[in-house]
C-alpha positions as CSV (number, residue, x, y, z in Angstrom):
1,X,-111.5,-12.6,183.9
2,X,-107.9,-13.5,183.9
3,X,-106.2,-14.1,180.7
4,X,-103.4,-17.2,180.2
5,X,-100.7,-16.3,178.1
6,X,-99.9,-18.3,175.4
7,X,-96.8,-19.8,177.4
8,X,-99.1,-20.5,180.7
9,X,-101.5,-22.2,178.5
10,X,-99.3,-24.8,176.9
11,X,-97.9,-25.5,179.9
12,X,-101.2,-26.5,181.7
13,X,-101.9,-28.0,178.3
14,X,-99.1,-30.6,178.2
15,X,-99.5,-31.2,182.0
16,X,-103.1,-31.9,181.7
17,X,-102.2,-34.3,178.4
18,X,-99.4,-35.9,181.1
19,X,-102.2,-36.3,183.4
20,X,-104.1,-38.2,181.6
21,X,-101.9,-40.6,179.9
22,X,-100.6,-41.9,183.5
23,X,-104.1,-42.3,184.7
24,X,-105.5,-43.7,181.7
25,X,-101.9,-46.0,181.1
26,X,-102.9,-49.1,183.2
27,X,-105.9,-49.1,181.2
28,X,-105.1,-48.9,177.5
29,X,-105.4,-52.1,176.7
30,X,-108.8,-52.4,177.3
31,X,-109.5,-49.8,175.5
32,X,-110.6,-50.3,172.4
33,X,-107.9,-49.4,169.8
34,X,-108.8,-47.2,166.5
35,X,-110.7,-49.6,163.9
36,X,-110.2,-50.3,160.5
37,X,-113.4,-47.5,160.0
38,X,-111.6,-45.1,161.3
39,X,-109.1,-45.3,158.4
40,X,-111.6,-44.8,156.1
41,X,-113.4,-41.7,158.0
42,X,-113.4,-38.1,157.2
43,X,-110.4,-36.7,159.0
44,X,-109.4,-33.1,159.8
45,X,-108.5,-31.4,156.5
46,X,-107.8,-27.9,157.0
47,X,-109.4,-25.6,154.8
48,X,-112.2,-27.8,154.2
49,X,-113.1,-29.8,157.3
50,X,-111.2,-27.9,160.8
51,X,-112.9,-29.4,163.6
52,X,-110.3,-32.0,165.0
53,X,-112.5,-35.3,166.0
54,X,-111.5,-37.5,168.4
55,X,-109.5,-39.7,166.2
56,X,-105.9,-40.7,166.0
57,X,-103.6,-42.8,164.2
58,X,-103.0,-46.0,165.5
59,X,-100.1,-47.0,167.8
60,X,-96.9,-46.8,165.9
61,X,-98.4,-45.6,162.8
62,X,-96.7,-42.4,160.9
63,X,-98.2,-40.9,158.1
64,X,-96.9,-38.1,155.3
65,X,-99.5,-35.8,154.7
66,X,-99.7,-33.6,151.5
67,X,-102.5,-31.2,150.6
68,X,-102.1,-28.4,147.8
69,X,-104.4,-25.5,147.7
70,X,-106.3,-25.8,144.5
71,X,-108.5,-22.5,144.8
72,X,-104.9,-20.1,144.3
73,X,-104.4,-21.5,141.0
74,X,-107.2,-19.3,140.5
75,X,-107.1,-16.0,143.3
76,X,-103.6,-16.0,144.4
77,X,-100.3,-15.6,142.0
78,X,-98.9,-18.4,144.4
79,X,-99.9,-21.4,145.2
80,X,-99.3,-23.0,149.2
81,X,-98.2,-27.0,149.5
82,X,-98.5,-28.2,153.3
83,X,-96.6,-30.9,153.6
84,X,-96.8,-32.7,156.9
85,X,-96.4,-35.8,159.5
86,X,-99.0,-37.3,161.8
87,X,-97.7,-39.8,164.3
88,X,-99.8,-41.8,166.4
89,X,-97.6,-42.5,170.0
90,X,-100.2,-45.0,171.2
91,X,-103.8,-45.9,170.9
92,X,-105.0,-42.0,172.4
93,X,-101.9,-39.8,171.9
94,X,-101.4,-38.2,168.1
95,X,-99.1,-35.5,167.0
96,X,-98.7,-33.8,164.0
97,X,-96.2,-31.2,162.7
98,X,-97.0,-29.1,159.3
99,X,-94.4,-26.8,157.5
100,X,-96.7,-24.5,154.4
101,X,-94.4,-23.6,151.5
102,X,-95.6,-21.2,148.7
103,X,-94.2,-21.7,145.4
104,X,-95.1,-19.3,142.1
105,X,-96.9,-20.6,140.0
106,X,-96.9,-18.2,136.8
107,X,-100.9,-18.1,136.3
108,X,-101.6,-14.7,137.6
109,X,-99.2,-11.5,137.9
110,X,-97.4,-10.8,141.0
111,X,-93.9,-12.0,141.9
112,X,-93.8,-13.3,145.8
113,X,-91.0,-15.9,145.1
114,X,-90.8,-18.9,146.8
115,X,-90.2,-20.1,150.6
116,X,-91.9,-21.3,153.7
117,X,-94.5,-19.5,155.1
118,X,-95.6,-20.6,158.5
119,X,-94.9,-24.3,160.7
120,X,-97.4,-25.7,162.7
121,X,-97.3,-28.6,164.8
122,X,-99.8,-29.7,167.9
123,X,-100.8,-32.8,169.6
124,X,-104.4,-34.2,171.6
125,X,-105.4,-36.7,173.3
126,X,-108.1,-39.3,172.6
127,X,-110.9,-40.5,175.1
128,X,-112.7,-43.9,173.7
129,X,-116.0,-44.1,175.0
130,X,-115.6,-41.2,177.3
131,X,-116.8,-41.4,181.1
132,X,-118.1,-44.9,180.2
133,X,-120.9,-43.3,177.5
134,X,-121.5,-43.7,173.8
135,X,-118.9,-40.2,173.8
136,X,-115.6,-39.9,172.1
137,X,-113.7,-36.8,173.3
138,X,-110.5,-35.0,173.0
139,X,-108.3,-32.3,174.0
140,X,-105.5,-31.0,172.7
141,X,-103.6,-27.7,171.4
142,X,-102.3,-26.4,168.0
143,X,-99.8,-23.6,167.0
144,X,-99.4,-21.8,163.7
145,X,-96.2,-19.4,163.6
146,X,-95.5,-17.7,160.6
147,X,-92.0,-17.2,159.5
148,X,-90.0,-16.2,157.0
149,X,-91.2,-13.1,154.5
150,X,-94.3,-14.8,153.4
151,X,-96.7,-12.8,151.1
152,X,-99.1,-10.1,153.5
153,X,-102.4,-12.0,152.2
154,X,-100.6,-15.8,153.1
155,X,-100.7,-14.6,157.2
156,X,-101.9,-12.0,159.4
157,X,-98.7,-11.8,161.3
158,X,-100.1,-13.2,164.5
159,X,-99.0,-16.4,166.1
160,X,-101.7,-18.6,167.0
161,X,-102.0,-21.2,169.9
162,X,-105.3,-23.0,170.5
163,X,-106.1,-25.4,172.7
164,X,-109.6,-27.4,171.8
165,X,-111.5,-30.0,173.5
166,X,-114.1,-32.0,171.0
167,X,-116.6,-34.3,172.0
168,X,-118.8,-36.7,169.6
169,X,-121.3,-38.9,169.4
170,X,-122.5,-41.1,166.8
171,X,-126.1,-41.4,165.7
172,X,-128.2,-44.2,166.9
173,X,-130.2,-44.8,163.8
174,X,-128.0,-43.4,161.1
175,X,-124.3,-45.4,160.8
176,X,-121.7,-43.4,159.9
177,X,-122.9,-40.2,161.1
178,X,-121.3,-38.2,163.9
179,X,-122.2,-35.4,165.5
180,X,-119.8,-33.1,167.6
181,X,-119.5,-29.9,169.4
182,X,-115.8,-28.3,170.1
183,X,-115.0,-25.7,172.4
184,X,-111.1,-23.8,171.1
185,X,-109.5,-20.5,172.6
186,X,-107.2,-18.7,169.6
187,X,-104.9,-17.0,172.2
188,X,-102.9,-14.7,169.1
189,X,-99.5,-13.2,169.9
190,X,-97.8,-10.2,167.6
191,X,-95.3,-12.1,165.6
192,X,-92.4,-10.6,163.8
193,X,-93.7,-11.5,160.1
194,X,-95.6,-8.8,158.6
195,X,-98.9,-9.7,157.4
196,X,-102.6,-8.7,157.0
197,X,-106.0,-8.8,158.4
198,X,-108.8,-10.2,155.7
199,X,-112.6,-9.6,156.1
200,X,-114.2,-10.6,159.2
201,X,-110.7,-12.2,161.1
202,X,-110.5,-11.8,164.5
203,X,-108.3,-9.1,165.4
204,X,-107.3,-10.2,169.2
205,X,-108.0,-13.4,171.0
206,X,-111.5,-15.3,170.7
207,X,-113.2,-17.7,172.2
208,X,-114.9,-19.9,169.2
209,X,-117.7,-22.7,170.0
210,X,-118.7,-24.9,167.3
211,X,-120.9,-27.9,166.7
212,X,-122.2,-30.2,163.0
213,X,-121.7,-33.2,161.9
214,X,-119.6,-35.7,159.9
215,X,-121.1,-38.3,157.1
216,X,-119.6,-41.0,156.2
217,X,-120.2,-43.1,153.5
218,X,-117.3,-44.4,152.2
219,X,-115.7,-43.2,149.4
220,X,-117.7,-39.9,150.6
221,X,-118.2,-37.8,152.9
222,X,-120.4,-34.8,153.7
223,X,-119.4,-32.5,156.7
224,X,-120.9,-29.4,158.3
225,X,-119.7,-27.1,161.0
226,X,-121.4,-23.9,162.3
227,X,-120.3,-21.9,164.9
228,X,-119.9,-18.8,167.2
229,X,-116.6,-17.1,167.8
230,X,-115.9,-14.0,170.2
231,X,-113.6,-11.7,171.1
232,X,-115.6,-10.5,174.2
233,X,-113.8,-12.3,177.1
234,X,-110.3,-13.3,176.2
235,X,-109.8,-10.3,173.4
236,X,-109.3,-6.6,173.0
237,X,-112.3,-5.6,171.8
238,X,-116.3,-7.2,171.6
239,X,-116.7,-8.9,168.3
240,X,-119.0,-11.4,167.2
241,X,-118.7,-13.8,164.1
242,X,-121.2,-16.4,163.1
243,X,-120.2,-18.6,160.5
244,X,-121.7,-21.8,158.6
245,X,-119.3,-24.3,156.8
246,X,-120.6,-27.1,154.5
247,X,-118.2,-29.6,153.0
248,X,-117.5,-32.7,150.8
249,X,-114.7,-35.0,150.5
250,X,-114.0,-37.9,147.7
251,X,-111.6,-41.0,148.4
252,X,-110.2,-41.2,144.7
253,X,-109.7,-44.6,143.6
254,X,-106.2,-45.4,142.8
255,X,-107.1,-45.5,139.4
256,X,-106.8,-41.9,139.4
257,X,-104.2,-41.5,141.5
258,X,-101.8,-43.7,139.2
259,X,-101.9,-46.9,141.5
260,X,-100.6,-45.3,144.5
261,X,-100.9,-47.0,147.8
262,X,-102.1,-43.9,149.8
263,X,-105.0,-42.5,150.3
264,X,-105.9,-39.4,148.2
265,X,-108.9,-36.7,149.0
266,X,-110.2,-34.5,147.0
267,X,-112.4,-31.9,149.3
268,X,-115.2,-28.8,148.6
269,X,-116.0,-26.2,150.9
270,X,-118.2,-23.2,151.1
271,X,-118.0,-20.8,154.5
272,X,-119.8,-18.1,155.2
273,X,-119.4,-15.3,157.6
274,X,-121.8,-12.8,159.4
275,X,-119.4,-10.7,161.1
276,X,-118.4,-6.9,161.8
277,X,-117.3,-6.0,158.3
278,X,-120.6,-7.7,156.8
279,X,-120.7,-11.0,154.8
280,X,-117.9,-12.9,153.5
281,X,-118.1,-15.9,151.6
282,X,-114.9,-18.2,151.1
283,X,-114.9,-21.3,149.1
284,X,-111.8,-23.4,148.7
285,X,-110.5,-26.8,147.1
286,X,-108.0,-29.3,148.1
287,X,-106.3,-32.5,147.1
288,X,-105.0,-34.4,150.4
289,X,-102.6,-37.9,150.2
290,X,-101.7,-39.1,153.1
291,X,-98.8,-42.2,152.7
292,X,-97.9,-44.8,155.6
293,X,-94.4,-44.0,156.6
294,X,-94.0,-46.5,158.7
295,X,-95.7,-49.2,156.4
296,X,-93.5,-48.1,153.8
297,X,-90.5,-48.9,156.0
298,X,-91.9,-52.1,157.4
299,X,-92.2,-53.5,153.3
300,X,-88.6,-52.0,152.8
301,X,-87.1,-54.0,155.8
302,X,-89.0,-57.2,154.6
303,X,-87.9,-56.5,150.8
304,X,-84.2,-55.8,152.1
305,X,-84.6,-59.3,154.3
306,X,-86.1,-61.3,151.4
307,X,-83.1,-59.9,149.2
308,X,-80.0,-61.3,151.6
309,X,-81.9,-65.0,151.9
């Protein structure tokens, strides 16, 4: 089977995304545009919900996204801050860049100092209503390079590009649940940034195919993924992984998060790993706030206006 390099695979990636906004173009407006639900759905989180659903911001919209990893206040002697931007180009197109610093934190022995670890960034496409059924779908690709002299247990060295398509349905009798399946290739490339291999990672590229479901039910939400991922077709070697992921995420009211307009997660996870090296558990807590940029500069503009009359 022949095997696209990462280079081959985003370009066919970003010519198929092309693709699809000029056929789809003449047609947006019909489409129906991301609803005031969708704001309030369980979004991608990573860490504690990675499946990325056919969602995206709305048209225009531009959001600052922070999420600290609780659980190394606790395992690591550093702790990582993501700190990121989602940007919705129109009503199907969303992309996203993410830069992960690591700062000490004093807790536990160990001196990696401070600095960035790894960027990310990626971009999919949104199908509404795919092929005229109750479907949502999308495609899209996401890179993780690490950089930088990052601690060996923050990276495995690798660089990562994976390309995913994710289609979901929601239930007929239940509202507010979805379920999904996703399909993602993790093409890995050796980078120059030392790192290390934990229990049960893939050491080459893998194939991974997942399916769960997503609960709503506002200010919660209850997620599961399960899923397969292989080494035997696209990788050096013929590993198999299974892996099960429960998870919950809380909206906090702004009375806890001191009156702030943005919306604040607090997210719970549990994965567990049948792999190669035996079982591995991982468990990990995050606080996500994601702020409207470009509402914040809208009620600047009209502030500054108001001010000048």
């Amino acid at each position: 089977m022949p095997i696209l390099v990462p280079k081959q695979c985003i370009s066919l990636l970003l010519l198929s995304l092309l693709i699809s906004v000029r056929i789809h173009a003449q047609d947006a407006s019909a489409t129906t545009p991301p609803n005031g639900d969708d704001q309030q759905a369980m979004r991608k989180i990573s860490g504690i919900f990675d499946t990325d659903l056919p969602k995206t911001e709305q048209k225009g919209s531009v959001r600052f996204i922070v999420h600290p990893h609780l659980g190394d206040f606790s395992r690591r002697s550093y702790v990582r801050l993501p700190l990121g931007v989602r940007w919705g180009v129109n009503n199907h197109v969303e992309i996203t860049a993410t830069i992960e610093p690591y700062l000490q934190h004093g807790l536990r022995s160990g001196s990696p100092g401070n600095g960035i670890g790894d960027v990310q960034f990626g971009g999919k496409y949104a199908y509404r209503h795919w092929l005229q059924t109750d479907y949502d779908a999308s495609i899209g690709l996401n890179v993780r390079l690490p950089v930088g002299a990052p601690p060996l247990d923050m990276t495995d060295g690798y660089n990562h590009y994976t390309p995913f398509l994710v289609v979901s349905r929601p239930s007929e009798r239940t509202p507010g649940l979805n379920y999904f399946f996703s399909g993602t290739a993790d093409l890995m490339a050796k980078s120059s940034v030392a790192g290390s291999f934990r229990q049960n990672d893939a050491h080459s590229s893998s194939l991974i195919l997942g399916t769960g479901f997503v609960l709503d039910r506002f200010p919660y939400h209850y997620t599961l993924e399960t899923g397969l991922q292989t080494t035997s077709f696209i990788g050096r070697d013929h590993q198999q992984y299974v892996f099960v992921k429960p998870g919950f995420a809380w909206d906090l009211p702004r009375r806890l998060t001191f009156n702030s307009h943005g919306r604040w997660l607090f997210g719970l996870s549990v994965k567990i790993t049948q792999g190669p090296d035996g079982t591995r558990i991982d468990s990990g807590g995050k606080i996500r706030g994601d702020f409207s940029l470009s509402r914040w500069w809208r009620g600047k503009k009209a502030s500054n206006a108001a001010a000048e009359k």
